[in-house]
ROMI-221995 format. One line per 2 residues: number of its first residue (from 1); for each residue x, y, z of C-alpha. Coordinates in steps of 0.5 Angstrom, whole numbers, plus 2048, in hexadecimal, padded with zeros to 3 digits. Each point is the difference from the previous one (the first is absolute). Example, Ala and Ser with C-alpha at 12.3 -4.5 7.8 and 13.67 -1.06 7.14 Angstrom:
! ROMI-221995
1	819:7F7:810  802:807:7FE
END
This chain:
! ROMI-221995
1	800:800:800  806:805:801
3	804:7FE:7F9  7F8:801:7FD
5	7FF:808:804  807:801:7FE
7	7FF:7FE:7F9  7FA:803:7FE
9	801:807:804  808:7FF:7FE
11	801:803:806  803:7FE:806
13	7FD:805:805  7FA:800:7FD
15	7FF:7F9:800  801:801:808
17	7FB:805:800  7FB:7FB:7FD
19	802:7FA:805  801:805:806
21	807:7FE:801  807:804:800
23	804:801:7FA  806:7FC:802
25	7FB:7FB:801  7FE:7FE:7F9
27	808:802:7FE  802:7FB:804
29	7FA:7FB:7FE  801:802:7F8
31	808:7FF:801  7FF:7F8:804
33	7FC:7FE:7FA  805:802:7FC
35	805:7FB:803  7FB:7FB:800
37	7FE:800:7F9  808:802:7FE
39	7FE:806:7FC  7FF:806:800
41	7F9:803:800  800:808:800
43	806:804:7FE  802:806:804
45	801:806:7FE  801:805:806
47	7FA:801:803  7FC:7FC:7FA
49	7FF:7FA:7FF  7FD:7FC:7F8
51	7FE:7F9:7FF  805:7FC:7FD
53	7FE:7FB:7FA  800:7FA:806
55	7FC:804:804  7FB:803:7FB
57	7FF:7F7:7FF  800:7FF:807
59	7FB:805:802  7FB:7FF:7FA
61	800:7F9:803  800:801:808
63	7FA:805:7FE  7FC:7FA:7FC
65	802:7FC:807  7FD:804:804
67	7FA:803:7FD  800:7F8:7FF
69	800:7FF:808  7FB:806:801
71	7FB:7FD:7FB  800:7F9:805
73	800:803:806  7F9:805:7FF
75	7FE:7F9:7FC  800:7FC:807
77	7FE:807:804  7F9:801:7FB
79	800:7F9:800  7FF:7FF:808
81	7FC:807:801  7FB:7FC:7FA
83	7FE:7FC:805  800:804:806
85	7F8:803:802  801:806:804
87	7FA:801:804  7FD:807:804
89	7FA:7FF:804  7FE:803:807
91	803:7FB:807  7F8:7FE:801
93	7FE:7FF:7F9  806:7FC:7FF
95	7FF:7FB:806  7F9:801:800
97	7FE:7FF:7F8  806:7FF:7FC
99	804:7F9:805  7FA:7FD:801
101	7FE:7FF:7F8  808:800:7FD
103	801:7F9:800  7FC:800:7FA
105	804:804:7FD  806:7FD:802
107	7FD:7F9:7FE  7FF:803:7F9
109	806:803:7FF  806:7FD:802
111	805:804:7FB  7FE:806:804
113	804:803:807  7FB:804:802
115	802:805:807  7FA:803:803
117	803:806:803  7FA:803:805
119	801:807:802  7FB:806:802
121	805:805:7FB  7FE:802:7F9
123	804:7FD:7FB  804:804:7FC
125	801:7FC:7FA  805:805:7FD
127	805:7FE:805  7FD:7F9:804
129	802:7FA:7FE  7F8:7FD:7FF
131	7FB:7FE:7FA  7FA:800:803
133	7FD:804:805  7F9:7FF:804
135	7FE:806:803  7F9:802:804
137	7FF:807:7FF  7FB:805:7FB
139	803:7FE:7FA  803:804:7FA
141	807:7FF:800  803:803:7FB
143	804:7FD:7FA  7FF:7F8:802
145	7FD:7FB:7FD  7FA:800:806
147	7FA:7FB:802  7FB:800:805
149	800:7F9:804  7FB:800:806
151	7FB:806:803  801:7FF:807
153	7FA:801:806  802:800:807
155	7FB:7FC:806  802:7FE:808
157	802:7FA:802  803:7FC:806
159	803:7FA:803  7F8:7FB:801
161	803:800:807  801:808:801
163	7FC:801:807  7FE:7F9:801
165	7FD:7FF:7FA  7FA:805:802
167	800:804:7F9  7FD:807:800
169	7F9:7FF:7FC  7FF:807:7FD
171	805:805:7FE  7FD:804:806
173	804:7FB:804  806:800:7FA
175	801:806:803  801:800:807
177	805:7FA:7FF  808:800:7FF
179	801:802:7FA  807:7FF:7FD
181	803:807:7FC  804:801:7F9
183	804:806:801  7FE:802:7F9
185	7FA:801:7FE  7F9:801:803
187	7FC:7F9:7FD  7FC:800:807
189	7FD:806:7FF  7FE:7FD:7F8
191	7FE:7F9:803  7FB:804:805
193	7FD:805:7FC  7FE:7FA:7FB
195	7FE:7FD:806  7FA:805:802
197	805:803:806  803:806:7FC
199	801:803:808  804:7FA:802
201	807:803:802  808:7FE:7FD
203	803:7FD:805  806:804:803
205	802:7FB:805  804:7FA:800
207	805:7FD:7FC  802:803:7F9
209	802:7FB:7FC  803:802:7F9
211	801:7FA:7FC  7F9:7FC:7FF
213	803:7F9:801  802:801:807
215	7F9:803:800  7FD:7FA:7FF
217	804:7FC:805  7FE:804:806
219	7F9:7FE:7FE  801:7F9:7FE
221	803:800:808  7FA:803:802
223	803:807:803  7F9:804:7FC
225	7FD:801:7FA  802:803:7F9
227	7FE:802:7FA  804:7FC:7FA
229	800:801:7F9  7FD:7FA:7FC
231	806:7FD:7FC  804:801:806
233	7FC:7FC:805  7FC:7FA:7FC
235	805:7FB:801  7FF:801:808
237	7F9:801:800  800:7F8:7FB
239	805:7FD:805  7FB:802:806
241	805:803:803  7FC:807:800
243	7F8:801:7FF  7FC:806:7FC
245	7FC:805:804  7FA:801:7FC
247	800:801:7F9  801:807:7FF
249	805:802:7FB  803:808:801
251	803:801:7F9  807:802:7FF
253	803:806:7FB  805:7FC:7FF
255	801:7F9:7FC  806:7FB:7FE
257	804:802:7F9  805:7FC:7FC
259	806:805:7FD  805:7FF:7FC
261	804:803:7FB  7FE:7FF:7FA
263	806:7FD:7FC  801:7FB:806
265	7F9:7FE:800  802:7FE:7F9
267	805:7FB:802  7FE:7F8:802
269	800:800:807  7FC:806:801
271	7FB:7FD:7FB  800:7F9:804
273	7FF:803:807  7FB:806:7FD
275	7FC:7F9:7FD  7FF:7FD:807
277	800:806:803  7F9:802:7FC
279	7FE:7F8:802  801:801:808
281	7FC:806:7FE  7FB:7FD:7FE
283	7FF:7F9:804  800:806:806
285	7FB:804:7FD  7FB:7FA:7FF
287	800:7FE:807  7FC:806:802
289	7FB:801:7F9  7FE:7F9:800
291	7F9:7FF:800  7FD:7FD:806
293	800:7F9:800  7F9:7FD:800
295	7FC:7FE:807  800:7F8:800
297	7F9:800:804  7FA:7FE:7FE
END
């Protein structure tokens, strides 16, 4: 590689500047080549230096090896990155919605090294390493390929052991009960309102829990009620581990997007997990727009 800079620059100082190594550096590693090849390379002249007609051979043989070698390793490194799916999604989301189901992605596409990264921060798709995010917000992400996933509604569940077993009754009683708190939204005033008890108050005492699976742990162990989104808690309220208090729904502003810029939702491995993505989507949305199955009663 020096041989290559000083050749190409015939310049022994400005080869140095372009490895950021000293000038008497390259001189000395130009002049030991010299002697292991036997010849000389660059003739002197002062401060000067040329080619000779065996460096001028030489060079143009090294910068074909070298160009060689650089085409092999980005070769190797795209090859790897191909198969390498990078991930963004909220921590609860990501534990919640996407590791319950992505053994069936998994099973689908061996081929594909897929890394879920969960993290509450924006992804900036300029500097991060991510293909895909999947971001809960308003929508209208500007210059990226961007479809709405899931619509999101929020209801109050708890432990079937919370107080004993006695479940409040009525929303009235909902609200006189220990209630869990996100610490950054106001859904229990929504869920209320939507119950017919517009005058409930927020609570503003307690535990403020800034991420929603740790929220939907402490109602599983019983410490009170809380107020959880859909997607986030249907596999607990499946597993029996939590239970639903009345259907009231308090609809979200917000809904789940898949954003990805464009020319990566090109590649193969986006269009293979954007495919099973929209499956998942599907299966999930089917559980809660089925019609009622049939009575079996005479």
């Amino acid at each position: 590689k020096t041989f290559e800079a000083a050749a190409r620059h015939e310049s022994f100082s400005r080869a140095a500047e372009e490895l950021f190594v000293t000038h008497g550096a390259v001189s000395h590693q130009i002049r030991a080549l010299e002697d292991e090849l036997g010849t000389p390379l660059f003739a002197r002249e002062g401060k000067r230096v040329r080619l000779t007609d065996a460096g001028c051979r030489y060079a143009k043989d090294v910068r074909t090896a070298l160009m060689s070698l650089a085409d092999a390793t980005r070769s190797v490194r795209e090859g790897h990155r191909a198969r390498r799916l990078v991930v963004s999604s909220s921590s609860s989301f990501s534990a919640r919605w996407i590791t319950p189901r992505i053994g069936r992605f998994i099973e689908r596409h061996p081929e594909i090294d897929l890394e879920l990264q969960s993290t509450n921060a924006l992804t900036d798709f300029t500097r991060d390493d991510v293909d895909v995010g999947i971001r809960f917000g308003p929508g209208g992400y500007r210059d990226l390929h961007v479809e709405r996933l899931l619509d999101e509604v929020s209801f109050p569940v708890c432990a079937p052991t919370f107080n004993g077993g006695d479940l409040p009754k009525t929303p009235a009683e909902l609200a006189a009960s220990p209630r869990l708190l996100r610490s950054d939204d106001q859904m229990w005033n929504t869920w209320f309102k939507a119950a017919g008890l517009a005058g409930a108050q927020e609570p503003r005492r307690g535990v403020f829990y800034q991420d929603s699976s740790n929220l939907l742990q402490a109602a599983m162990d019983g410490q009170g009620i809380a107020l959880i989104r859909r997607s986030i808690g249907s596999h607990e309220l499946a597993t029996g581990r939590l239970v639903r208090l009345f259907d009231i729904d308090a609809p979200s502003a917000s809904a789940h997007w898949f954003v990805c810029p464009p020319p990566i939702f090109e590649t193969a491995r986006v269009q293979a997990f954007h495919a099973w993505l929209m499956e998942e989507v599907e299966r999930f949305r089917a559980l809660f727009t089925a019609p009622p199955t049939p009575s079996d009663a005479p």
